[in-house]
C-alpha positions in Angstrom: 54.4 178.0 -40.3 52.1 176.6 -38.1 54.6 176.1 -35.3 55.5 179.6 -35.2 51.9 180.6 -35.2 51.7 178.7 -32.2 54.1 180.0 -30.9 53.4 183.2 -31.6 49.9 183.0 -29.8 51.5 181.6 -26.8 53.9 184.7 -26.4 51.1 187.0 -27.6 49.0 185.3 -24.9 51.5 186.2 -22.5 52.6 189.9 -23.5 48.9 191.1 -24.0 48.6 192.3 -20.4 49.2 195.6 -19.8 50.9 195.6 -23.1 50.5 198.3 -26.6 48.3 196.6 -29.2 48.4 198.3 -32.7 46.2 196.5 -35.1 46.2 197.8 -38.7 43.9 196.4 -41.6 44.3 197.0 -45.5 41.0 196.1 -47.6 41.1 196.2 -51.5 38.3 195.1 -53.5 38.2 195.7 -57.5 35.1 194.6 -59.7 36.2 194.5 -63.3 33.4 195.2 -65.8 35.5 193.3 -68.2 34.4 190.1 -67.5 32.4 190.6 -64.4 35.5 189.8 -62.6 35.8 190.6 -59.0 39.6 190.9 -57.3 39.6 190.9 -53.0 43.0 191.8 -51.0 42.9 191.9 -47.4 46.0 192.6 -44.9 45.7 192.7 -41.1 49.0 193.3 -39.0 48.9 193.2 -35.4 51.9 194.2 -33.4 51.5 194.1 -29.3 54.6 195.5 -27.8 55.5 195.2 -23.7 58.4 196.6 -21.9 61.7 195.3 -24.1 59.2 192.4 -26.2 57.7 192.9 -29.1 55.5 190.8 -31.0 53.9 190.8 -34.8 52.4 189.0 -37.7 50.4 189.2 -40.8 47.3 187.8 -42.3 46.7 188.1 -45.6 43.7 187.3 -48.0 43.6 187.2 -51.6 40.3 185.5 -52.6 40.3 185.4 -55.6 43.8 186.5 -56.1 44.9 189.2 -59.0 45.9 186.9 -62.5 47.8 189.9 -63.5 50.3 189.7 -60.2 49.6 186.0 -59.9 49.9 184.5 -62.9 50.3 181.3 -61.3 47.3 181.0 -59.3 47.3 177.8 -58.3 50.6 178.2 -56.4 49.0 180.6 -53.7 47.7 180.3 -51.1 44.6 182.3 -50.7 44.6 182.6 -46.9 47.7 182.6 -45.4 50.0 183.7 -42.2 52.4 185.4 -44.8 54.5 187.5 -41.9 55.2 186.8 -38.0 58.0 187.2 -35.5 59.2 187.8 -31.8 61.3 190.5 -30.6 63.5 190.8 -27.4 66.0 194.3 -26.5 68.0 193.9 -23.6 70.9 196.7 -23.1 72.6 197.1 -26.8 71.2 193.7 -27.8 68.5 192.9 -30.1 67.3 189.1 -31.3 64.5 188.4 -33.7 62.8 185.2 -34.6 60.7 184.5 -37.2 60.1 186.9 -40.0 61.9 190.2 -40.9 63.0 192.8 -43.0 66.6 193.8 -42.8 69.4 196.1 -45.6 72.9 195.5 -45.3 74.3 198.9 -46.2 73.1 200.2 -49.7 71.5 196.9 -50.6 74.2 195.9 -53.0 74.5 192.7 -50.8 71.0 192.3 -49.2 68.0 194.6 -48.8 64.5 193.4 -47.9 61.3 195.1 -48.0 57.7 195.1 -48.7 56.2 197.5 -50.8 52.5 196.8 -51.2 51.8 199.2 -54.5 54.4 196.8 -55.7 53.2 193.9 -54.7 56.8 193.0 -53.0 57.3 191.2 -50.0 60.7 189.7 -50.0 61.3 189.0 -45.9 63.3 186.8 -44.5 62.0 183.8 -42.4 64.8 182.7 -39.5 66.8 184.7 -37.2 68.3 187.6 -36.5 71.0 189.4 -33.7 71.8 192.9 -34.0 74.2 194.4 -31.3 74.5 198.7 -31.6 76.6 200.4 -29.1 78.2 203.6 -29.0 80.2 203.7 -32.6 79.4 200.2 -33.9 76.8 198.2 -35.3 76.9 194.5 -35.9 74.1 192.4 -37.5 73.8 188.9 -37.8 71.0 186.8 -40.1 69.9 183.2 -41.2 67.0 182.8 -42.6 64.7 181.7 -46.2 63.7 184.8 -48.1 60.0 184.2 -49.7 58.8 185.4 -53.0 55.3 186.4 -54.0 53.7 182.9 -53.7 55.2 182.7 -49.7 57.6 180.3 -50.9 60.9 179.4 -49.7 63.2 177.6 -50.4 67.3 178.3 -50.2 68.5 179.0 -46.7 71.5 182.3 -46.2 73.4 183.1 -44.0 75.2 186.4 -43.2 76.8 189.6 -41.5 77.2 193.0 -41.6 78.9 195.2 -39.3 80.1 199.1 -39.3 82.2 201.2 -37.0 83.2 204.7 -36.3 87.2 205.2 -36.9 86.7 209.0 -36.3 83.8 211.6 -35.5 83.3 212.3 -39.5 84.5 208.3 -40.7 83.1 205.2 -40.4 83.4 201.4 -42.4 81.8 199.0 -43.1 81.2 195.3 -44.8 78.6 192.8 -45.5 78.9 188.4 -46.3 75.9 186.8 -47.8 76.3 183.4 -48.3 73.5 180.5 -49.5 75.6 177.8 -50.5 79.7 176.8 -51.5 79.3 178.5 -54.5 76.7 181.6 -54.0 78.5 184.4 -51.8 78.8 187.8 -52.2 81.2 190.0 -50.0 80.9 194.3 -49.5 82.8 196.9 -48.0 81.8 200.5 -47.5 83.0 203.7 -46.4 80.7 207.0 -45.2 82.2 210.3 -44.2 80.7 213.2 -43.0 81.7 216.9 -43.4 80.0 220.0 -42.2 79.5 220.8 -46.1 78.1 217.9 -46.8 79.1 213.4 -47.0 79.7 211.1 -49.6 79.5 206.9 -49.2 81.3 204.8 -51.5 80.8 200.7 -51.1 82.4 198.2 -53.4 80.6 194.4 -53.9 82.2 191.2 -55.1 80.0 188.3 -55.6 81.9 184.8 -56.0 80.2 183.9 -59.0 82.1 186.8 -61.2 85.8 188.0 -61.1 84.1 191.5 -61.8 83.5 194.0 -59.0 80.1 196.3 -58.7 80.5 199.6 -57.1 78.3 202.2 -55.4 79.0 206.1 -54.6 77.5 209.4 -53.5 78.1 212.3 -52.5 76.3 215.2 -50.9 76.6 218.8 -50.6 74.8 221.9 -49.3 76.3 225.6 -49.6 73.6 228.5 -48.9 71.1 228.1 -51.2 72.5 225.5 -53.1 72.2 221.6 -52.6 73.9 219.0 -54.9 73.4 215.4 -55.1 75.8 213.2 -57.1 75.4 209.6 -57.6 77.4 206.9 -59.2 76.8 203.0 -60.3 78.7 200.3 -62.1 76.8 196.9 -61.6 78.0 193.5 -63.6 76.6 190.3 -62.5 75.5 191.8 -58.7 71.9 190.2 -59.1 71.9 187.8 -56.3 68.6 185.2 -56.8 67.3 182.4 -54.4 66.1 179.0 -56.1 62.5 180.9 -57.0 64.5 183.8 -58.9 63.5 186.2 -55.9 66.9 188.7 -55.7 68.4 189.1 -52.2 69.9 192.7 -53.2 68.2 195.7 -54.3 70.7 198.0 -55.2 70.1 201.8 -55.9 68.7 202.5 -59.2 69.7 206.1 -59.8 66.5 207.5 -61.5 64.4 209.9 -60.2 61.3 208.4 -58.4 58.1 210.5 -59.9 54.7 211.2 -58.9 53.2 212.4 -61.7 51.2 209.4 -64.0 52.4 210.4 -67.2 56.5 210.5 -65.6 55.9 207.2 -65.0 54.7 205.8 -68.4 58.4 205.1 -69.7 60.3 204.2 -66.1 63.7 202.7 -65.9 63.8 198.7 -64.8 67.0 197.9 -62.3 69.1 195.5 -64.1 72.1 194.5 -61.5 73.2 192.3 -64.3 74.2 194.8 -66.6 74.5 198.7 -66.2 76.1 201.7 -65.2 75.5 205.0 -64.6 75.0 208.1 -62.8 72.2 210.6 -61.7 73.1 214.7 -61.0 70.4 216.6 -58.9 70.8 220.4 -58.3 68.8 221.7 -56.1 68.4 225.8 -55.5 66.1 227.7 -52.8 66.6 231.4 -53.7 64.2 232.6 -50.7 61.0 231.4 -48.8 58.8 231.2 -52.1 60.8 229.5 -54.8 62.6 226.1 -55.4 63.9 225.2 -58.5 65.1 221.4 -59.0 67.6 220.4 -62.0 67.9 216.5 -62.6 69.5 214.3 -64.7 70.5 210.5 -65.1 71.5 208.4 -67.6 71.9 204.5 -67.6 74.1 202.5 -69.8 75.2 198.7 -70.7 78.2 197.2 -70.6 78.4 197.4 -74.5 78.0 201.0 -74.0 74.6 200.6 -75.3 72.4 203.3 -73.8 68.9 202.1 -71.8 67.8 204.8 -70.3 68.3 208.7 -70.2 66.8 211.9 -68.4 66.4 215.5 -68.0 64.1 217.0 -65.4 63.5 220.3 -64.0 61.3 221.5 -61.7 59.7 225.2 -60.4 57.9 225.8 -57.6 56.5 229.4 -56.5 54.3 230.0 -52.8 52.9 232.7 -54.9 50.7 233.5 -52.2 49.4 231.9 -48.8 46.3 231.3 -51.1 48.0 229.9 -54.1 50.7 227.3 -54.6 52.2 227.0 -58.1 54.8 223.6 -59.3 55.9 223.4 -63.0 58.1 220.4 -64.7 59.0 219.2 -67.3 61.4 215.9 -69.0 62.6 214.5 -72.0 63.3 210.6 -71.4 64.8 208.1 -73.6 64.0 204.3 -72.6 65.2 201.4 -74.5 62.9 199.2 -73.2 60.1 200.6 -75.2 62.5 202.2 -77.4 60.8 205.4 -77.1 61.5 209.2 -76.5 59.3 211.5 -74.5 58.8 214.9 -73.9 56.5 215.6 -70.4 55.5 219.2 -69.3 52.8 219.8 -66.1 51.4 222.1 -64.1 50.2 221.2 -60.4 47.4 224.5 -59.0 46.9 224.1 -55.2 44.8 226.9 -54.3 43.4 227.4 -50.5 39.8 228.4 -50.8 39.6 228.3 -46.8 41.4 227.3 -43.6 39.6 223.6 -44.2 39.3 223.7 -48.3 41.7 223.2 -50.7 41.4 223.0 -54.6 43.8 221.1 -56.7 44.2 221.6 -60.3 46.8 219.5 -62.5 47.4 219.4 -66.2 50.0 216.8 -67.9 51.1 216.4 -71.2 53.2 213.8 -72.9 54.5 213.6 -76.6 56.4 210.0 -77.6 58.3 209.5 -80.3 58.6 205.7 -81.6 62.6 204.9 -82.5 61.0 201.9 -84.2 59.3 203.8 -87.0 59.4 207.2 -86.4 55.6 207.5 -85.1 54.3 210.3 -82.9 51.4 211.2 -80.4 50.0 212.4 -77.5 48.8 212.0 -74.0 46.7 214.4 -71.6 45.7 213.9 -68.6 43.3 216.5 -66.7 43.3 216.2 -62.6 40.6 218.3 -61.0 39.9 217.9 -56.6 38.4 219.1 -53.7 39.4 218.5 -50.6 37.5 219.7 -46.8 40.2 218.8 -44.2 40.2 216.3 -43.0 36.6 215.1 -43.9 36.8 214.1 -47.4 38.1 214.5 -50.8 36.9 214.3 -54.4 38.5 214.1 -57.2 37.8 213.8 -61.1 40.6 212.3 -63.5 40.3 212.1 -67.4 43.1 211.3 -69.9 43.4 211.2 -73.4 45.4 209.7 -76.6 45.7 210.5 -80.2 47.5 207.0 -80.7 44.6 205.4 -82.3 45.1 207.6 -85.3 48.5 205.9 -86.0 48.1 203.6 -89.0 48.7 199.5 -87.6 47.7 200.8 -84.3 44.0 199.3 -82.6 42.7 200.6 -79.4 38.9 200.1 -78.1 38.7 203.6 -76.6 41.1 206.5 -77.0 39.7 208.2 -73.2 39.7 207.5 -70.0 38.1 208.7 -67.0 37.4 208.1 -63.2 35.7 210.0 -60.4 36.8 209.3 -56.9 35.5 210.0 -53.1 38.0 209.5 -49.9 36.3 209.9 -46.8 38.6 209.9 -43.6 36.3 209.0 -40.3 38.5 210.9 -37.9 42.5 210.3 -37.8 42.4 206.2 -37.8 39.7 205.3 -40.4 39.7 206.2 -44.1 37.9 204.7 -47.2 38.8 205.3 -51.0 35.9 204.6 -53.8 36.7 205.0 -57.3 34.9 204.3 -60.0 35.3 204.3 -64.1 38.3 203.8 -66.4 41.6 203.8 -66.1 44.8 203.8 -69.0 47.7 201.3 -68.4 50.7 201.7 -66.9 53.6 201.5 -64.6 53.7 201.4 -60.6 57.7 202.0 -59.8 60.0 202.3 -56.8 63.8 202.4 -56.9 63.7 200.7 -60.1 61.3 198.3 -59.7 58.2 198.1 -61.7 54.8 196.5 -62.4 52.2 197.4 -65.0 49.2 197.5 -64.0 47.2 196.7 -67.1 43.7 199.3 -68.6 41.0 199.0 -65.8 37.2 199.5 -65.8 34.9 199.0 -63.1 34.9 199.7 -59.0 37.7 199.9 -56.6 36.8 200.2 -53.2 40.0 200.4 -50.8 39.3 200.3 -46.7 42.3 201.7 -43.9 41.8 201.1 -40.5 43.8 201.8 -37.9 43.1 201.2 -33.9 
């Protein structure tokens, strides 16, 4: 890494005249009352872009480091250039060097990312050439993906290249290889209607005789817009030396908002499951939008993991006064539990600047296990003065310490926070008091985020 921070300072060196300089820092500091511990994340991305170059990287800080995301302290590195790379377009030509993010079709073959809620950051460290003309794309990588602790190890290589056949059809396929005996092929098809397009693409890994599959289809007709997805995944997980998967394929849950939606999520498992996911989506006029959705996820073995019903109401009842109702049931294996979710989300415009927000969830599990029930509320009550500052007051309750073999040290939570924007580049986030565990999830991937007390203090800014 240190020679391609030199050379990185060279080229930056070179570019910086008369050149676009975006610099970007991310501050998160956590004090947990719980053993006076005190968490720091920093990130600071600077990106300085001249004529066809372009040039980046990352510095990131974690000192002391998170236990609870890096169990394994010792193997990070608590200042480190975790993200850097050079960038030169000439006519239909693109070439990267050094470190990128890059998804060959649906990510049934490759897809890398960084999701910082998550705590992912999967890029590749090598090469990469990407030609795109008029009706065809071809990309070209090599490179060593890095998991959480910037390691890397296993070296891939690959391609992925589409084309347009017609106007409304176009193809596809993708080659990942790492070694003799870890390659995975993909082919894909997209075509496009006036009424709507649908996307099939097919995988085959060399280290199964069985073949994954992907499809969707889309559809709009007046009012009406339907989604339809379908997945059948066996043996598609595709892991470097460190266990960090190359492919990220769709999940085919719906991704939620709301706290309490998230409390039971669905975990991707390219492994083992199939599935679909149906969303109907209506818009009867300017004021209403109703949402139907449902998914269900299933092994192999036919063993159900995961199922869902969800619909959705919103009403502009007035220019004042904005009005969403849901509700779900959920089944998750994982925790073997059923769920029942209804909530109500107030916005209410109290002036052209202020804005209330009032939100009310409710959640009622059932335990498969033994047949146990109870409850969760959560309360959500903010003011907002655009684009100055908001504050906001969260509380959240449980009944589940009335269960019999069941201990918990409180049975309520509740935080109070301030954001205060200082104009459109700057913005700082202070929250203080207690928080219930949980989930953070995207596309199927999850992390729990385990019961907090204490002070968060998180710092944007942008120049």
């Amino acid at each position: 890494m240190k020679i391609i921070a030199s050379i990185l300072f060279l080229a930056l060196s070179t570019v910086m005249v008369h050149a676009q300089v975006t610099v970007r820092n991310q501050f998160e500091f956590t004090h947990w009352d719980e053993g006076d511990r005190d968490i720091l994340e920093n990130w600071s991305d600077v990106s300085v872009q001249r004529d066809q170059y372009q040039i980046g990287l990352r510095y990131e800080i974690n000192h002391p480091p998170d236990p609870y995301i890096y169990p394994q302290e010792d193997l990070l590195k608590e200042y480190d250039l975790t993200y850097g790379y050079a960038e030169l377009t000439h006519g239909v030509v693109t070439f990267t060097a050094g470190d990128y993010y890059t998804m060959f079709g649906r990510g049934l073959v490759l897809r890398t990312y960084e999701d910082r809620n998550l705590r992912v950051d999967n890029n590749l460290r090598g090469a990469r050439l990407r030609v795109s003309g008029s009706g065809y794309q071809v990309t070209g990588i090599a490179g060593k993906m890095r998991d959480k602790y910037n390691r890397r190890e296993d070296a891939v290589y690959g391609i992925d290249g589409e084309v347009n056949l017609l106007e409304s059809l176009k193809i596809g396929g993708s080659y990942l290889q790492q070694d003799d005996e870890n390659r995975i092929w993909s082919s894909r098809l997209n075509l496009y209607h006036s009424l709507g397009d649908m996307v099939v693409e097919v995988a085959k890994p060399q280290w199964t005789d069985q073949i994954s599959s992907y499809f969707a289809m889309n559809a709009a007709a007046g009012p009406f817009a339907l989604t339809f997805e379908y997945k059948d995944y066996h043996h598609l997980a595709f892991r470097n030396s460190f266990g960090t998967e190359y492919n990220a394929a769709p999940s085919l849950s719906r991704e939620h908002s709301y706290t309490l939606l998230n409390r039971h999520p669905h975990a991707l498992n390219m492994d083992d499951e199939k599935g679909y996911q149906i969303e109907l989506n209506y818009y009867p006029g300017l004021t209403w939008e109703f949402t139907l959705n449902h998914s269900e996820t299933v092994n192999h073995a036919g063993v159900r993991l995961f199922r869902e019903y969800y619909g959705e109401v919103h009403h502009y009842v007035s220019d004042n006064l904005d009005v969403r109702s849901a509700g779900s049931w959920t089944f998750d294996l994982t925790t073997n539990t059923k769920s029942i979710t209804p909530l109500i989300d107030i916005l209410y415009t109290l002036s052209e600047r202020e804005q209330l927000h009032l939100g009310y969830q409710h959640q009622h599990i059932t335990n498969r296990f033994n047949s146990s029930e109870y409850d969760d509320d959560l309360l959500q009550i903010e003011y907002s003065r655009s684009p100055w500052y908001s504050i906001a007051l969260v509380g959240e309750y449980t009944n589940q310490d009335q269960l019999k073999n069941i201990s918990l040290d409180r049975n309520y939570w509740i935080y109070g926070s301030l954001t205060l924007q200082f104009g459109a580049k700057h913005q700082i986030e202070l929250l203080y008091g207690s928080r219930q565990a949980g989930f953070v999830c995207m596309g199927g991937i999850c992390r729990y985020e385990p019961e907090f007390e204490g002070l968060e203090i998180k710092l944007v800014n942008r120049f």
